[in-house]
N, C-alpha and C positions, 0 to 999 in steps of 0.2 A: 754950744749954744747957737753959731752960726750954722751949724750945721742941721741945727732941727728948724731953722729959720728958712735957710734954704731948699728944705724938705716941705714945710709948709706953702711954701710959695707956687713949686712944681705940682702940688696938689690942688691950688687953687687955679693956676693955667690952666691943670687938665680938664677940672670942673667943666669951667667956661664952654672948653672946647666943645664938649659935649654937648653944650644947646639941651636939654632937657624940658624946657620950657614950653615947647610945642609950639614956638613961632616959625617951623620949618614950612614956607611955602610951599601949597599941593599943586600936580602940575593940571595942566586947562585941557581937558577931552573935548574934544571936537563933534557936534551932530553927526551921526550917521544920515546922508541923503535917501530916501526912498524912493524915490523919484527914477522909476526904472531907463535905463541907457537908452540914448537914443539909435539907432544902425541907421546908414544911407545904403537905399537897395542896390544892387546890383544889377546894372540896365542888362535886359534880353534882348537879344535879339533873334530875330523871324524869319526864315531864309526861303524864298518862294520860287519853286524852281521855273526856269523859263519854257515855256510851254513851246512843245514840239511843231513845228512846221515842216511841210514838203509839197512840193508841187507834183502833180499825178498829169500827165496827158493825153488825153485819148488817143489812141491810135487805130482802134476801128472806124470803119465810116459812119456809123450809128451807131451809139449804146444808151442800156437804161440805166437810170442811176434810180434804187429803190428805197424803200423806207427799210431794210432790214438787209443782213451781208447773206445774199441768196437770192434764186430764182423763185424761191418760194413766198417771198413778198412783193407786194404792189410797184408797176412802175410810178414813181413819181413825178421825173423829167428826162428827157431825152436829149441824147449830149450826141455833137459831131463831131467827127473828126479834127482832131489839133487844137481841140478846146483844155487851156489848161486850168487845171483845178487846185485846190489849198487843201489838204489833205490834214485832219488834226487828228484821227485815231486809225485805229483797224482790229480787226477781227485778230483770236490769239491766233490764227494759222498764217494771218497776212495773205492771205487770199483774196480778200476784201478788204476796203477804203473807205474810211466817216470822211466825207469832205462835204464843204459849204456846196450847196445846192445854188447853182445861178439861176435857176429861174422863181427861186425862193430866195428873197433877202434875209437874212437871219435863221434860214431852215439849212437843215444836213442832210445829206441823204449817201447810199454806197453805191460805190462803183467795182466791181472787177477788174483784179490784175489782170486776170487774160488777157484784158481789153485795153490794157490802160500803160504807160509806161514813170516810173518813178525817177523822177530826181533828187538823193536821197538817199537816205539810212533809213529803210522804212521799220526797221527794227527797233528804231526808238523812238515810235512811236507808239502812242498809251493804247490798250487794249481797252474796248468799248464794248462793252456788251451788247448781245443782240437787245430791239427793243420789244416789250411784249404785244403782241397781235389783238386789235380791237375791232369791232365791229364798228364799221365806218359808214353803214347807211343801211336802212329799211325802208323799202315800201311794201305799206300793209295795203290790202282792199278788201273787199268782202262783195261776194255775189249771188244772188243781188243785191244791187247797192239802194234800191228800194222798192217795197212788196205794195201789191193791190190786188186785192180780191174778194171774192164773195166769204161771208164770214162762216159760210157752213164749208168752207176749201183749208181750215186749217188739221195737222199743223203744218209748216211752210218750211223746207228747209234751208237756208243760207250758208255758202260754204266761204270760209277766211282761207286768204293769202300770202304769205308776204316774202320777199326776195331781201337774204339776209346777204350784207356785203361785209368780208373781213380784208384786211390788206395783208393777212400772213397766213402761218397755220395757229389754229387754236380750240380750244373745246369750248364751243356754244351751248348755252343752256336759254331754256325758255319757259313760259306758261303763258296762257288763255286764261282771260276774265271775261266775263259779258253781261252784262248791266242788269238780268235776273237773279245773280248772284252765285252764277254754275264759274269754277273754279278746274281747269284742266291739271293735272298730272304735271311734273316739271318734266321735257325734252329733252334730249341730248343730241347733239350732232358734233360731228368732229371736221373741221377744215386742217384738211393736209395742207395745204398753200394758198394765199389769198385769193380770192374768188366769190363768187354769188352763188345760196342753193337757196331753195324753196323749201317751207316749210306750209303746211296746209292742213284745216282742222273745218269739222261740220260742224251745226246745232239747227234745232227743231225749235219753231218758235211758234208758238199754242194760240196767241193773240195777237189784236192788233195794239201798238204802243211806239213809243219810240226809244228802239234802241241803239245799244254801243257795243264794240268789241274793241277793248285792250289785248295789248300782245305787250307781257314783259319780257325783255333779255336781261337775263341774271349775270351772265358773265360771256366770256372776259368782262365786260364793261356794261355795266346798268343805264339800259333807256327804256323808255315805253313810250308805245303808239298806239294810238286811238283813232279809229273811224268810227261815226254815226250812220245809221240806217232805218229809216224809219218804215213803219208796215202799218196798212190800211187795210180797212174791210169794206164792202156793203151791201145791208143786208140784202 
């Protein structure tokens, strides 16, 4: 009897133990954040190399310092003997010199090693390319520059001018306009090295009126000139 007493008992312990009841505590999930990461950037830095310097000094008793590394561009300024210069590029043969121009505040212009003596590693210094060749002045005319005549004397011919200036060598192009609405052919001329040439064109003018003659340059570099010329008759 004690013994099924005993037996009862270990069976009612074990009951218990077991918790069957569903009072077991669930454990506590936490939100997941959406809230994407923040990152602190990563500072750059910008390394800006120091720009090359050398002094150049003349050592001829006169030289030209031109707008382009050659004899085939414009003189600019003319530099004497033991005048020394700041030198910040050259040509890639280093034959030539970009240096500040003294008698231009803020303009460059080249000088020639032949002429010139380096203090320096002129090797590193930056290669500057040549700079492209422009036409740097026109003067147009037309002659005559103004007609009078009897009106049974036309038509009247007028013949145009004009002296084209470049500072290097370069391919000029051009056209005639003239205020009747006659439209010349485009030109071509070629400058080997900077210099002055003439260019010259006729036209037959039937009446008396007032007119014009434009002269466009198309390249290198776009300008146009205009002269007036006016023509009279009586009868």
């Amino acid at each position: 009897m004690n013994r099924l007493t005993l037996l009862a008992g270990l069976i009612l312990v074990f009951i218990a133990g077991c918790n069957f009841g569903g009072n077991t505590p669930q454990p506590t999930i936490e939100p997941v954040s959406t809230t994407p990461p923040t990152f602190t950037p990563i500072p750059t830095f910008t390394f800006t190399p120091t720009a090359v310097e050398i002094s150049v000094q003349v050592t001829a008793e006169l030289i030209n310092c031109r707008s382009g590394p050659g004899t085939i561009y414009e003189t600019i300024t003319e530099l004497k003997q033991g005048r020394i210069l700041r030198a910040t590029g050259r040509n890639d043969s280093a034959t030539w010199f970009y240096v500040s121009d003294p008698g231009n505040p803020g303009g460059f212009c080249w000088v020639s090693a032949d002429v010139t003596q380096v203090t320096g590693e002129a090797s590193l210094l930056p290669i500057v390319q040549p700079p492209t060749a422009v036409v740097t002045n026109v003067d147009l005319r037309v002659e005559p520059n103004r007609i009078v005549v009897n009106c049974n004397q036309f038509p009247q011919t007028v013949f145009f001018e004009a002296q084209i200036t470049t500072n290097g060598p370069t391919l000029f192009t051009w056209k005639w306009e003239i205020s009747t609405g006659a439209v010349s052919d485009v030109g071509t001329l070629i400058f080997e090295t900077a210099g002055t040439q003439v260019i010259n064109e006729f036209y037959q003018i039937n009446s008396a009126n007032d007119y014009w003659v434009k002269l466009y340059v198309l390249t290198p570099n776009e300008i146009v000139e205009q002269v007036n010329f006016p023509v009279t008759c009586t009868p």
